[in-house]
PyMOL CGO cylinders between C-alpha atoms (Angstrom):
from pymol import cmd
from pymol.cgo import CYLINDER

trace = [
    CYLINDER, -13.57, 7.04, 4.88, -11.56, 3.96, 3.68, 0.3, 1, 1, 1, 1, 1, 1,
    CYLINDER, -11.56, 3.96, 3.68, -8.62, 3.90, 1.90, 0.3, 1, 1, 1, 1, 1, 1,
    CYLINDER, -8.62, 3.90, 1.90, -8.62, 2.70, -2.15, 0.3, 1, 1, 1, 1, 1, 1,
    CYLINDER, -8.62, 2.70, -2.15, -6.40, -0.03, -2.73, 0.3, 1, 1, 1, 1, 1, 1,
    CYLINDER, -6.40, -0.03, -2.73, -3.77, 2.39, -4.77, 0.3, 1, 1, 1, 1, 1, 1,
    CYLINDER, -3.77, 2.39, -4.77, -4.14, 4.27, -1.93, 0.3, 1, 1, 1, 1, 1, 1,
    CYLINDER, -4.14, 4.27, -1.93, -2.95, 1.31, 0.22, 0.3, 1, 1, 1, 1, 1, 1,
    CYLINDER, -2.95, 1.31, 0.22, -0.19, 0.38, -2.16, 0.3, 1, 1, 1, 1, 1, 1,
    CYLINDER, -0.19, 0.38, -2.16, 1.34, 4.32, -2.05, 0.3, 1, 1, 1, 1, 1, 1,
    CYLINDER, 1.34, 4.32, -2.05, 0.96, 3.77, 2.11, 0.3, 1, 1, 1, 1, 1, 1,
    CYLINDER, 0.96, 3.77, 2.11, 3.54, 0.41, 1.56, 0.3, 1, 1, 1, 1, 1, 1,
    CYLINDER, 3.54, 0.41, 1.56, 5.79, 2.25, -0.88, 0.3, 1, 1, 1, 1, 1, 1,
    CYLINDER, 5.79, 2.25, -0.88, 6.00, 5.57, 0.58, 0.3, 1, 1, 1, 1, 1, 1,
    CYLINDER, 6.00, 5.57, 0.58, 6.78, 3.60, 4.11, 0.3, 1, 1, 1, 1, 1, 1,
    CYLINDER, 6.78, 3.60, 4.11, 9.16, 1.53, 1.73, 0.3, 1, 1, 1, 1, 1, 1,
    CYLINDER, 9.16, 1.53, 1.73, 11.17, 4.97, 0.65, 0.3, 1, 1, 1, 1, 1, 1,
    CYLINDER, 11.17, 4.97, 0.65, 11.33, 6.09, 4.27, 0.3, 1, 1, 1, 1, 1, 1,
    CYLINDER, 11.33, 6.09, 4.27, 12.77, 2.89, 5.83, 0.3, 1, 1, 1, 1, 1, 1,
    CYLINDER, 12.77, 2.89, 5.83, 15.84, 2.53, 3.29, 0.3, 1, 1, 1, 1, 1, 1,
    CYLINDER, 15.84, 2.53, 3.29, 18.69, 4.19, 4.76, 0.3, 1, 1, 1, 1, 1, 1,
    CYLINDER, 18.69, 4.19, 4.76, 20.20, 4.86, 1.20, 0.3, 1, 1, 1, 1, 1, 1,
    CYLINDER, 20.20, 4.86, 1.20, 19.69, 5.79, -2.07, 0.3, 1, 1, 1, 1, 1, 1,
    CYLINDER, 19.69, 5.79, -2.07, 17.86, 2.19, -3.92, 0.3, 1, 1, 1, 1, 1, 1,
    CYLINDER, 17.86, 2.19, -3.92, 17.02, 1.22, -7.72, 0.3, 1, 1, 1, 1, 1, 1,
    CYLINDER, 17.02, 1.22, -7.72, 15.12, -2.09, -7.02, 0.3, 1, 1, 1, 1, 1, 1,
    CYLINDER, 15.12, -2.09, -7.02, 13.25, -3.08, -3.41, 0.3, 1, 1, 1, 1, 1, 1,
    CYLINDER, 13.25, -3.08, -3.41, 11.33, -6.31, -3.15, 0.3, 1, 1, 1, 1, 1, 1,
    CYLINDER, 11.33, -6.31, -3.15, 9.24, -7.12, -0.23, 0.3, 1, 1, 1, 1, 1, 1,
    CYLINDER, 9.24, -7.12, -0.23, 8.24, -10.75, 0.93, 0.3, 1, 1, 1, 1, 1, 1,
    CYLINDER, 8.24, -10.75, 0.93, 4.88, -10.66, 2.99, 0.3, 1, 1, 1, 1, 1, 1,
    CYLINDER, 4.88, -10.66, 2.99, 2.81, -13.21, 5.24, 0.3, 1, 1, 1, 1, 1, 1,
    CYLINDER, 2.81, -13.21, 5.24, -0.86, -12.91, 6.61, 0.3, 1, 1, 1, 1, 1, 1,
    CYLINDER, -0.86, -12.91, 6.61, -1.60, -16.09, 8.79, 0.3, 1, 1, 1, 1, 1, 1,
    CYLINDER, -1.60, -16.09, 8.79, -4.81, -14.59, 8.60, 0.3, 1, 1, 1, 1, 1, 1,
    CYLINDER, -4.81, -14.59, 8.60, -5.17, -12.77, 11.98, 0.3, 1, 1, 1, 1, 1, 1,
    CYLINDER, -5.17, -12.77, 11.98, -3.87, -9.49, 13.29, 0.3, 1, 1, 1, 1, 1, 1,
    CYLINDER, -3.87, -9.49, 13.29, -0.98, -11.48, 15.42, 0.3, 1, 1, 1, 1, 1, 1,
    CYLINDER, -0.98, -11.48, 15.42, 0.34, -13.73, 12.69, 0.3, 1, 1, 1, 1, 1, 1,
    CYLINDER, 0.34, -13.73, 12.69, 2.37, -13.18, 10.06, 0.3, 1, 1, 1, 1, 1, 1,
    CYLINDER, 2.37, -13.18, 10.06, 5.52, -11.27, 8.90, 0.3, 1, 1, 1, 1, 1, 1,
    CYLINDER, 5.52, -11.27, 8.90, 7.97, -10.21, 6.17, 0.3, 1, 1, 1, 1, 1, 1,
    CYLINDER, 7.97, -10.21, 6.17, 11.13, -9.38, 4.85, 0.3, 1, 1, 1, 1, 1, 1,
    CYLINDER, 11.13, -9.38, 4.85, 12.42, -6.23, 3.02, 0.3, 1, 1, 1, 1, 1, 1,
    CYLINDER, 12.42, -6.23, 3.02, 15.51, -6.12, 0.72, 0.3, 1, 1, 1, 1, 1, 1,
    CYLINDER, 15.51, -6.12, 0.72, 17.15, -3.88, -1.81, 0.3, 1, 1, 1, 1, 1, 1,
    CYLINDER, 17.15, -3.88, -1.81, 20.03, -3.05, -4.61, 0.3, 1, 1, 1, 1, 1, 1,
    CYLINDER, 20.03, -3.05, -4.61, 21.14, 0.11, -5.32, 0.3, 1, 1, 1, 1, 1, 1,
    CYLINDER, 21.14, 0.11, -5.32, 22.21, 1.26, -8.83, 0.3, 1, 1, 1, 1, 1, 1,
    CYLINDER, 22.21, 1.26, -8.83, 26.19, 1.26, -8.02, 0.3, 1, 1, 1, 1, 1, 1,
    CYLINDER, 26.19, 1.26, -8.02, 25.78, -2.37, -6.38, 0.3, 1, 1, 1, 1, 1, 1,
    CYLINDER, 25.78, -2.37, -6.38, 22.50, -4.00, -8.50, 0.3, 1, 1, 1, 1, 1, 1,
    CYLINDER, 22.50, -4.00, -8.50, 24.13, -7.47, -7.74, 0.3, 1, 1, 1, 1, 1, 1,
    CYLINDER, 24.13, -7.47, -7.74, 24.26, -6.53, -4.04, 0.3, 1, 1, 1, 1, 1, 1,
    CYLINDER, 24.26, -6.53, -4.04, 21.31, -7.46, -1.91, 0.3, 1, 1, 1, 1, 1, 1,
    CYLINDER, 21.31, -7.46, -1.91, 20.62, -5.73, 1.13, 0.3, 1, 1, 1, 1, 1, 1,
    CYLINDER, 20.62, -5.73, 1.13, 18.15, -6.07, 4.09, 0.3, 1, 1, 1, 1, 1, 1,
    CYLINDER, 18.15, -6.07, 4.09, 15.89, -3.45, 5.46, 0.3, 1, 1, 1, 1, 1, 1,
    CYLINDER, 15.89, -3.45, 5.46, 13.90, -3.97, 8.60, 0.3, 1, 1, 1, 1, 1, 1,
    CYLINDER, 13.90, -3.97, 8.60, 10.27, -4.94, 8.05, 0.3, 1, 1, 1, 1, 1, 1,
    CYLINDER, 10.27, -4.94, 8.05, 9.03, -3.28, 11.07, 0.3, 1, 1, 1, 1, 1, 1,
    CYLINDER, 9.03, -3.28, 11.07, 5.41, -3.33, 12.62, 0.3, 1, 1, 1, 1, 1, 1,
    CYLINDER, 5.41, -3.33, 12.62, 4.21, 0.08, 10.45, 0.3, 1, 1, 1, 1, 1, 1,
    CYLINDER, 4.21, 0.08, 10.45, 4.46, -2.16, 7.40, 0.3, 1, 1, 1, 1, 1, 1,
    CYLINDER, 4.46, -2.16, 7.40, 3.04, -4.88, 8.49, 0.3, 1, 1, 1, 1, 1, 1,
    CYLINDER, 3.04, -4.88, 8.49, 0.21, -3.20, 9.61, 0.3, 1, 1, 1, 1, 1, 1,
    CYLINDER, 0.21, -3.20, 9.61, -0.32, -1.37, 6.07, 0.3, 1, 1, 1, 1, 1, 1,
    CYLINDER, -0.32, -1.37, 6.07, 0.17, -4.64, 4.50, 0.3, 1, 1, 1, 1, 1, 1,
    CYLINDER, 0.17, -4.64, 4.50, -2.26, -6.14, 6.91, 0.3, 1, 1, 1, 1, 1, 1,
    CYLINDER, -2.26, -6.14, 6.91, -4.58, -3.59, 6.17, 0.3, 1, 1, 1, 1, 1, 1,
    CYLINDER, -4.58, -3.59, 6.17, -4.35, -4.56, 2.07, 0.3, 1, 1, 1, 1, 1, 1,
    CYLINDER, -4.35, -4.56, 2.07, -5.12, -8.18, 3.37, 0.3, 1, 1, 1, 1, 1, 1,
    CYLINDER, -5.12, -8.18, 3.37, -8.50, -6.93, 5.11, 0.3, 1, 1, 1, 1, 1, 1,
    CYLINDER, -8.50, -6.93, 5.11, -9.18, -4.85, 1.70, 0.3, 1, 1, 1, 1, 1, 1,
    CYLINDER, -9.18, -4.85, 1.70, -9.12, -8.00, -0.04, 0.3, 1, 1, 1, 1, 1, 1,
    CYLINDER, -9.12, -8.00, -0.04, -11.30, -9.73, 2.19, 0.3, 1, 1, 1, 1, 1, 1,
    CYLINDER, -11.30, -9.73, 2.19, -13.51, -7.16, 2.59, 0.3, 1, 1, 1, 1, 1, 1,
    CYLINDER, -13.51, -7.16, 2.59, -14.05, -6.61, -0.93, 0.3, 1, 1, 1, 1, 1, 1,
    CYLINDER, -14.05, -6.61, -0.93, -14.99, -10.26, -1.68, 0.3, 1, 1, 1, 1, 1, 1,
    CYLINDER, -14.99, -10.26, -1.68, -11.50, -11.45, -3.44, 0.3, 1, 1, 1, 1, 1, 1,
    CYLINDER, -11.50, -11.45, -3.44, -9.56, -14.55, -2.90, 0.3, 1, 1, 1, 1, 1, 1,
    CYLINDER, -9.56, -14.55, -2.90, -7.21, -14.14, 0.39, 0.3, 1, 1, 1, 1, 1, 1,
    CYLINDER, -7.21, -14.14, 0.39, -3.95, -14.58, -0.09, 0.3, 1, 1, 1, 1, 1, 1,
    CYLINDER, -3.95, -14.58, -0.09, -1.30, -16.33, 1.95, 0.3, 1, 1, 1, 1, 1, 1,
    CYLINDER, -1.30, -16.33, 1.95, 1.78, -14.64, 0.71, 0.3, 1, 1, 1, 1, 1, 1,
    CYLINDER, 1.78, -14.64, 0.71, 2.67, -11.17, -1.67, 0.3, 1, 1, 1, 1, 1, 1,
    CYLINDER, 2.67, -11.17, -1.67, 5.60, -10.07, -3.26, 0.3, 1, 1, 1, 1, 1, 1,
    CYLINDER, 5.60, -10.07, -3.26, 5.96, -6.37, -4.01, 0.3, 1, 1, 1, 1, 1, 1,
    CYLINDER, 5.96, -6.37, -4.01, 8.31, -5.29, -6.58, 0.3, 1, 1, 1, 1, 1, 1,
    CYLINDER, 8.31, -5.29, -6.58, 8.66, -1.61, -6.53, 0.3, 1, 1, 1, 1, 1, 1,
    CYLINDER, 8.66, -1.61, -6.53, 11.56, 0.20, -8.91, 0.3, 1, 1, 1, 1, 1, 1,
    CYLINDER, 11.56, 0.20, -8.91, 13.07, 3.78, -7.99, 0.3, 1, 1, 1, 1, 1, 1,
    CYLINDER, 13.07, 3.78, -7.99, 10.63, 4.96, -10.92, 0.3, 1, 1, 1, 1, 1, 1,
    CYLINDER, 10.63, 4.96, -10.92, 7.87, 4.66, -8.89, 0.3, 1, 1, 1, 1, 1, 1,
    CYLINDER, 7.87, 4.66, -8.89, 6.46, 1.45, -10.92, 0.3, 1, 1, 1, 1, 1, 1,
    CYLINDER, 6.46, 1.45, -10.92, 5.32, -1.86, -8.87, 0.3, 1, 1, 1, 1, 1, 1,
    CYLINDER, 5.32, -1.86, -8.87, 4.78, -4.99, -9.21, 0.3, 1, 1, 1, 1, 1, 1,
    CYLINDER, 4.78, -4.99, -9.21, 2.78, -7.38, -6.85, 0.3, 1, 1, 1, 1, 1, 1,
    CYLINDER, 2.78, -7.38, -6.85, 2.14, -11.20, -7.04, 0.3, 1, 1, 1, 1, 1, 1,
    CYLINDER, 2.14, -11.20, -7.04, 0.29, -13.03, -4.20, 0.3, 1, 1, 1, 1, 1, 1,
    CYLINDER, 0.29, -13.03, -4.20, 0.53, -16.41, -3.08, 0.3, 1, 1, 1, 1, 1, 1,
    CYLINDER, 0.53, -16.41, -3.08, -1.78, -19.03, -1.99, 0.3, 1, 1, 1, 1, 1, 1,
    CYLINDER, -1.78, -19.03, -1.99, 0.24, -21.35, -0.55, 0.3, 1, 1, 1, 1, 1, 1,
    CYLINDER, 0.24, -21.35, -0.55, 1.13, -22.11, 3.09, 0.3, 1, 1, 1, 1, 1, 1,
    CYLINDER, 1.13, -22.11, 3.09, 4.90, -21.35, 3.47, 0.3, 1, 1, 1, 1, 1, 1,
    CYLINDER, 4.90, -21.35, 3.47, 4.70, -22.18, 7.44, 0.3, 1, 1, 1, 1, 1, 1,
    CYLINDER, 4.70, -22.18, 7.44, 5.03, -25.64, 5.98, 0.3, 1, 1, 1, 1, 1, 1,
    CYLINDER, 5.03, -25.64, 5.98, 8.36, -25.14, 4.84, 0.3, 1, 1, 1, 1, 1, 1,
    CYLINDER, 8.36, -25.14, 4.84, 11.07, -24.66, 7.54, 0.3, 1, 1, 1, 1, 1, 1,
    CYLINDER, 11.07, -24.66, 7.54, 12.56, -21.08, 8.50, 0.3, 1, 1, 1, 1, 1, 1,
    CYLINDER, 12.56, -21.08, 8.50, 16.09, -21.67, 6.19, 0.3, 1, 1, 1, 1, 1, 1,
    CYLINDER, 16.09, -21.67, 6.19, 13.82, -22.51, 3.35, 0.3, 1, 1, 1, 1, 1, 1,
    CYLINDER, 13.82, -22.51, 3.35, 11.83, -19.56, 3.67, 0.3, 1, 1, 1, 1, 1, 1,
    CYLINDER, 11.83, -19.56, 3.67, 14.42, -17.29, 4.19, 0.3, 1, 1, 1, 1, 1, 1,
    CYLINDER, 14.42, -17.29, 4.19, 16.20, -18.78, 0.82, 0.3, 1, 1, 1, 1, 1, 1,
    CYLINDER, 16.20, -18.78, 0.82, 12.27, -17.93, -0.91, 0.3, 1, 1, 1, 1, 1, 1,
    CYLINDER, 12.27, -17.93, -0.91, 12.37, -14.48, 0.10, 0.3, 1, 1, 1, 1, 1, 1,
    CYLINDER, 12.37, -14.48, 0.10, 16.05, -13.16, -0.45, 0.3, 1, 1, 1, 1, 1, 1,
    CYLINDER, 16.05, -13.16, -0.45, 15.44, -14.45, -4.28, 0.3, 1, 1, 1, 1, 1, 1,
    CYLINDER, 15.44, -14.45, -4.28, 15.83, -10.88, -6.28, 0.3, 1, 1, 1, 1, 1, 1,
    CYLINDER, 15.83, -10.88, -6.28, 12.65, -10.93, -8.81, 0.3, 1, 1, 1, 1, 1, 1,
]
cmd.load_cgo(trace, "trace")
């Protein structure tokens, strides 16, 4: 039986909770899909309540790519517009935020990239 998308999205954020070695308010997570199962990559980064200007890194390891791969096939699968690039937002609440991209950001070198994702929405 296939996953929903929700579904999907409570995969990311649950694996999201259990990578963060300390207690976070805000995580954002920057996402590529070069459109096959060997390309692509991401960033994860945080704030925590006592430190909100404070950005730290987590390690976006190959369990969340994979679940974030797997919300790329969903899309495809289910007719929509694939996307290049996604941004999830996700607040200690529980509420998220996602915005995808269309745009090829292998165009732009690794510094400028890096500068793109460490940007706290």
């Amino acid at each position: 039986m296939s996953k929903t998308l929700e579904q999907l999205y409570e995969d990311a954020a649950t694996l999201i909770n259990r990578t963060i070695p300390e207690p976070w308010e805000t995580t954002w997570l920057q996402v590529e899909i070069h459109g096959d199962e060997s390309g692509g990559g991401g960033a994860g980064f945080y704030n925590t309540k006592n430190s909100p200007d404070v950005v730290h890194y987590f390690e976006f390891g190959p369990d969340c790519y994979a679940v974030w791969f797997d919300i790329w096939k969903f899309f495809q699968e289910h007719g929509k517009e694939p996307w290049s690039t996604a941004t999830f937002t996700l607040q200690h609440s529980g509420k998220f935020d996602i915005q995808f991209g269309y745009e090829n950001l292998l165009a732009e070198d690794e510094y400028d990239r890096r500068i793109h994702w460490e940007k706290p929405i």
